[in-house]
C-alpha positions as CSV (number, residue, x, y, z in Angstrom):
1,X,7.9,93.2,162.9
2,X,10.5,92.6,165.5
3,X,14.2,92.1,164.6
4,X,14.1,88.2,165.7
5,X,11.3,87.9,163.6
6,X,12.9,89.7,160.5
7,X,15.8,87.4,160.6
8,X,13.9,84.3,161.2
9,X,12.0,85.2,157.7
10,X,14.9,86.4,156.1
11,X,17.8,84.9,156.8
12,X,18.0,81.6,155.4
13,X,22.2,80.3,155.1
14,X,24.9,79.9,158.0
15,X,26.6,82.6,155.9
16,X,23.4,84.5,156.5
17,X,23.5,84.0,160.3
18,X,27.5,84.7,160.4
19,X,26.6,88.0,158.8
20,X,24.0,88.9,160.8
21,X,25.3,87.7,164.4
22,X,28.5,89.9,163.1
23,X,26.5,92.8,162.8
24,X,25.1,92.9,166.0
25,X,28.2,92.3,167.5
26,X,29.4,95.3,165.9
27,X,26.5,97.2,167.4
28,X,27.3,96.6,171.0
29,X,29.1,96.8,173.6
30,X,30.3,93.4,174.2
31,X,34.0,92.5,175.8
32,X,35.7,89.8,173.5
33,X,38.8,88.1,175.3
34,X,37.3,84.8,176.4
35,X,37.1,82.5,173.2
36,X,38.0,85.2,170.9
37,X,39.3,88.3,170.5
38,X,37.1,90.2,167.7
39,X,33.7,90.4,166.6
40,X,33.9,88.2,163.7
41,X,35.6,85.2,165.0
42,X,32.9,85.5,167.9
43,X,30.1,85.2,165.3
44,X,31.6,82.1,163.4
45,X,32.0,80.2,166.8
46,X,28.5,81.5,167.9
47,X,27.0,80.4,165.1
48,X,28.9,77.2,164.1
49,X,28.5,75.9,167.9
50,X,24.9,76.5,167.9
51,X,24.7,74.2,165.1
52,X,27.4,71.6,166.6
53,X,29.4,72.2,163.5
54,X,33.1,72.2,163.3
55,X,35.0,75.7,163.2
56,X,36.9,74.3,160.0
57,X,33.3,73.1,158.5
58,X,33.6,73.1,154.9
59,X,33.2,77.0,153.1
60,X,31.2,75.2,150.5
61,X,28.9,74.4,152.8
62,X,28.2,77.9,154.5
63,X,25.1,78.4,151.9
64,X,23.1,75.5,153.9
65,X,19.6,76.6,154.9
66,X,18.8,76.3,158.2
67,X,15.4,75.1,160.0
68,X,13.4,77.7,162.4
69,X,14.3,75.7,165.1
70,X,18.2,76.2,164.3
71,X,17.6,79.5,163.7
72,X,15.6,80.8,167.3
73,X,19.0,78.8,168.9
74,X,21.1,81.6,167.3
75,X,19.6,84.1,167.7
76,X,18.5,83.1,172.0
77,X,22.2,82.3,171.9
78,X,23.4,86.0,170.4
79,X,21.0,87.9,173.0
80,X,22.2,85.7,176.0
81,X,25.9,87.2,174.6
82,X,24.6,90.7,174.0
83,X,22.2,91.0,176.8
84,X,23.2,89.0,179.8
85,X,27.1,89.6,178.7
86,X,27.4,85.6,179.1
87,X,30.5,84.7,177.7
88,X,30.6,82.8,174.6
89,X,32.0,79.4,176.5
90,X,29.3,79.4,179.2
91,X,26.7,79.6,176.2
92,X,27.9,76.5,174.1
93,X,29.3,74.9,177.2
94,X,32.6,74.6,175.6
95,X,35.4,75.6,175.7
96,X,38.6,75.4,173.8
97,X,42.6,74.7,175.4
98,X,45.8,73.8,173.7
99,X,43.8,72.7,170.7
100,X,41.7,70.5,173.7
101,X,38.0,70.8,174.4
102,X,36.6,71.4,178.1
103,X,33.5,71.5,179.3
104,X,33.1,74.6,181.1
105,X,29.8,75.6,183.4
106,X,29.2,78.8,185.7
107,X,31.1,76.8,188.5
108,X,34.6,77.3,186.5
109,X,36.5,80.0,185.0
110,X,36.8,79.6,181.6
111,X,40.0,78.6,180.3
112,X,42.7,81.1,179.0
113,X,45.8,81.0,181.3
114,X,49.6,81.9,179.6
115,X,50.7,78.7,181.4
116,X,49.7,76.8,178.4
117,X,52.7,78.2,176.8
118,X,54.7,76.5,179.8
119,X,53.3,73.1,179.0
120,X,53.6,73.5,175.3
121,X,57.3,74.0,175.9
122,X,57.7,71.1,178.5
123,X,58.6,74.0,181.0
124,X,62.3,74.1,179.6
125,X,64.7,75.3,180.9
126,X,63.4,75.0,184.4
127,X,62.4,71.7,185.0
128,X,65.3,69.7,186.3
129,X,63.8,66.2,185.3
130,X,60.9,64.4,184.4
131,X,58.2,64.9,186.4
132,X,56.7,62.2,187.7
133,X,54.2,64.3,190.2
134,X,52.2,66.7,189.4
135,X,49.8,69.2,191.3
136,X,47.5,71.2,189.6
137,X,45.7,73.5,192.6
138,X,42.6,75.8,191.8
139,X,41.9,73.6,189.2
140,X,38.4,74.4,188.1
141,X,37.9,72.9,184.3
142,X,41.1,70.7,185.0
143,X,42.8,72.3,181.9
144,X,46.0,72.7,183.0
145,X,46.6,69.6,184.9
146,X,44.7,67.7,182.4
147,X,46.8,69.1,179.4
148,X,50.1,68.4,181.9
149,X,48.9,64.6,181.8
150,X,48.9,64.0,178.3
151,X,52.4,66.3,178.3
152,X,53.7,64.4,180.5
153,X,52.3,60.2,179.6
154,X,54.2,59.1,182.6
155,X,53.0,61.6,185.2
156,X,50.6,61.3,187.8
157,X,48.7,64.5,188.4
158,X,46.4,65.6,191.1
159,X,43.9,68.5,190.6
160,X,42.2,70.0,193.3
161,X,39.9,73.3,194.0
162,X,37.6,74.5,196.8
163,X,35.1,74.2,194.7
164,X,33.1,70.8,194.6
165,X,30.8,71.8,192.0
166,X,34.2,72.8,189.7
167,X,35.6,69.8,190.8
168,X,32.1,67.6,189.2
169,X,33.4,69.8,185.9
170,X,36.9,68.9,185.9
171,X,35.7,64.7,187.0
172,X,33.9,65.3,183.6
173,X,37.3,66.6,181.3
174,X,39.3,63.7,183.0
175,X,37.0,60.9,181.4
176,X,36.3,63.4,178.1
177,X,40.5,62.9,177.4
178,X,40.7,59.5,179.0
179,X,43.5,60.2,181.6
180,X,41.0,58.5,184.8
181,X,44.3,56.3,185.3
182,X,46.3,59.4,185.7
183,X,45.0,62.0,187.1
184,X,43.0,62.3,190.3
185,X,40.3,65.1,191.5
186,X,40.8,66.0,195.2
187,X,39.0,68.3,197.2
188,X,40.7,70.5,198.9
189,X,41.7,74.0,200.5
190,X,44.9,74.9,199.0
191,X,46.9,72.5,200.6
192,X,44.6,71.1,203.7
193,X,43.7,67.1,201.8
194,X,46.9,66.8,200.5
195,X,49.0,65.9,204.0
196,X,52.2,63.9,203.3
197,X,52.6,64.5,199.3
198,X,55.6,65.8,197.3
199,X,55.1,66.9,193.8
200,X,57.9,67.3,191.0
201,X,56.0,69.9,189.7
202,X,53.2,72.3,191.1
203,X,50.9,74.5,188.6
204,X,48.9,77.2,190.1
205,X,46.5,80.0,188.7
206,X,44.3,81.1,191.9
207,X,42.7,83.9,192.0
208,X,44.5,87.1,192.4
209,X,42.3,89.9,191.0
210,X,42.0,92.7,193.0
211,X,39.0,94.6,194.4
212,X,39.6,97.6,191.9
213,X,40.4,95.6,188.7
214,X,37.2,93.2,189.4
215,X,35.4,96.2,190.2
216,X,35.8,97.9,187.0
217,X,36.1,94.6,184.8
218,X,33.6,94.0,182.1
219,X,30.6,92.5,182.8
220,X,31.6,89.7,181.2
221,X,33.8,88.3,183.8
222,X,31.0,89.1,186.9
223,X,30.0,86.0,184.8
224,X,32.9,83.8,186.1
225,X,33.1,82.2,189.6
226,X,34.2,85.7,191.8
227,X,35.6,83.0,194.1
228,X,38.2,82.2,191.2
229,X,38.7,85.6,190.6
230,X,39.2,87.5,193.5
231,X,41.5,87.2,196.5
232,X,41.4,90.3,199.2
233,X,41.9,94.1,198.3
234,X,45.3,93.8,196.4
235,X,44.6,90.2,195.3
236,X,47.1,87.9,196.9
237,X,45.4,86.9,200.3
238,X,45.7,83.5,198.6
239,X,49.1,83.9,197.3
240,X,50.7,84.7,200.6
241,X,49.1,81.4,202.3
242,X,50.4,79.6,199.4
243,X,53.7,80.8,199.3
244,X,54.1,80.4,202.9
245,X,53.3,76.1,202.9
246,X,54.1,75.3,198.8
247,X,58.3,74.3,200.0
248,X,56.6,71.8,202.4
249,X,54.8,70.2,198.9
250,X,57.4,70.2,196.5
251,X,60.6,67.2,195.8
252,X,63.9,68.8,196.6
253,X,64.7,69.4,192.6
254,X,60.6,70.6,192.2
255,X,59.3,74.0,191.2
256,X,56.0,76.0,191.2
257,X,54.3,77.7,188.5
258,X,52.4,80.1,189.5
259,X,50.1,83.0,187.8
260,X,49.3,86.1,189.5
261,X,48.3,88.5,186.1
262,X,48.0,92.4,186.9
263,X,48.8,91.5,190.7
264,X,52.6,91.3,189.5
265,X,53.6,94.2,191.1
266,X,51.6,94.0,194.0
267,X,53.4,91.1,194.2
268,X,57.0,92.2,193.7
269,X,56.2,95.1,196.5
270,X,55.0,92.7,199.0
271,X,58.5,90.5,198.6
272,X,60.9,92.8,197.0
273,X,63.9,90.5,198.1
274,X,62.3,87.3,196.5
275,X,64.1,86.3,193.0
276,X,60.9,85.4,191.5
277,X,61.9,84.4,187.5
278,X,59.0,86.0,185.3
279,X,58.3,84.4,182.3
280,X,58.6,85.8,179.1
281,X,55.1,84.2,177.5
282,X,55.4,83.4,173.6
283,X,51.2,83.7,173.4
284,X,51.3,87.0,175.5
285,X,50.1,87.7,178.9
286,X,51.6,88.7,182.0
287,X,52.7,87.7,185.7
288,X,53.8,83.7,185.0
289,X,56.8,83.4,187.7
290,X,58.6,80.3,188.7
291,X,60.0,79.5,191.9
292,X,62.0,76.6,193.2
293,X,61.9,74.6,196.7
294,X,65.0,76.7,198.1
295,X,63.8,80.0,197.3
296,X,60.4,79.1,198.7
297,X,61.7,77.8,202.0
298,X,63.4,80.9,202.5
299,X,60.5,82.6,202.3
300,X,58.9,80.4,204.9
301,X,62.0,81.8,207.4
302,X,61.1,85.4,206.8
């Protein structure tokens, strides 16, 4: 008898399918880090999302038998995780933001960026005023600009990415949280659609992976978009165009936001004279800096 089979006979409960998915979690050599960060909150979201249950469904309830039908969904769902080294978002086609659901497909990276901790906190102290402008560039799920708008209720925010199919994603998130009057999907290389605007406040997290980290990365992020991954060998191809144009794009008090991960000091050795102010992120992560219009347009003069 095969394992699928054993379980489909045997296991009857949620509980019973928490238990089990937990197990073979255990057994394998799986990378958490893109919904959760251990084996056992991976199995309750597995399991709970393949049901379209809650995560804070009722404990009492845990003891509820489920049909065969429910029950070859988990256990498709836990080899797909296991065997293909989908990530768990990609799977339920869902994923999770500042307490906000996004739809996420294949054509976006799935959400997890240390700027949230910059939105959270109305990004104090180095926001000058209210911003009425937003950009949010390299969009893909819209997360960060979409979260921004309903930061910010009197903000208009644009969000734009290579990516058309991304962009049908993030189109989808905008009417999901109702901010259609508010925030606008654009098309666009980096800056190329967006002649003649000003923003108050610009939000970027390209991609900035280099070839060696992506090379050895697990294999769960060779699921992801590489084009929103990776950016040349030391992974700022796309930071250097950006920092090169973003003064031309941003209101005189404006700043950027702009995350660049492991490529920090990559970074820091290309432009050892730039005063880039790196955050100190209250969730964790790494290589969050700020920058306002003057120091950018003297980087433009180097």
């Amino acid at each position: 008898m095969s394992r699928h089979q054993s379980a489909v006979r045997d296991l009857q409960s949620i509980q019973d399918f928490i238990r089990w998915t937990y197990s073979r979690f255990l057994q394998s050599d799986i990378f958490f880090g893109h919904s959760t960060d251990n084996a056992w909150d991976e199995a309750i979201q597995l399991v709970l999302g393949s049901l379209s249950l809650p995560l804070d469904f009722p404990k009492e309830y845990l003891d509820s038998r489920l049909t065969a039908n429910e029950k070859k969904r988990i256990l498709k769902y836990v080899d797909r995780r296991i065997k293909q080294r989908e990530p768990l978002p990609y799977i339920l086609g869902e994923a999770w933001f500042m307490g906000l659901p996004f739809k996420v497909t294949k054509d976006t990276l799935i959400p997890r960026s240390p700027i949230m901790a910059l939105i959270e906190g109305e990004f104090q102290p180095w926001l000058q005023q209210y911003p009425l402008n937003i950009l949010d560039m390299c969009t893909g799920s819209g997360c960060l600009g979409i979260a921004a708008a309903l930061t910010f209720e009197d903000a208009s925010v644009d969000i734009t990415d290579i990516s058309e199919a991304a962009l049908d994603v993030a189109a989808e998130n905008i009417t999901m949280h109702d901010v259609n009057d508010r925030v606008t999907a654009i098309h666009s290389d980096m800056f190329t659609s967006l002649a003649g605007k000003q923003y108050d406040l610009i939000i970027c997290n390209p991609p900035y992976v280099d070839a060696n980290d992506y090379e050895t990365a697990p294999k769960e992020f060779h699921n992801e978009p590489q084009l929103a991954l990776t950016s040349g060998d030391d992974g700022l191809d796309f930071t250097r165009a950006f920092l090169a144009q973003a003064a031309n794009y941003l209101q005189d008090n404006g700043i950027v936001v702009y995350e660049v991960g492991n490529s920090e000091v990559a970074l820091q050795d290309a432009y050892p004279d730039t005063p880039f102010m790196w955050v100190d992120l209250e969730h964790g992560g790494n290589g969050v800096f700020v920058l306002t219009k003057d120091e950018l347009k003297t980087l433009q003069q180097e």
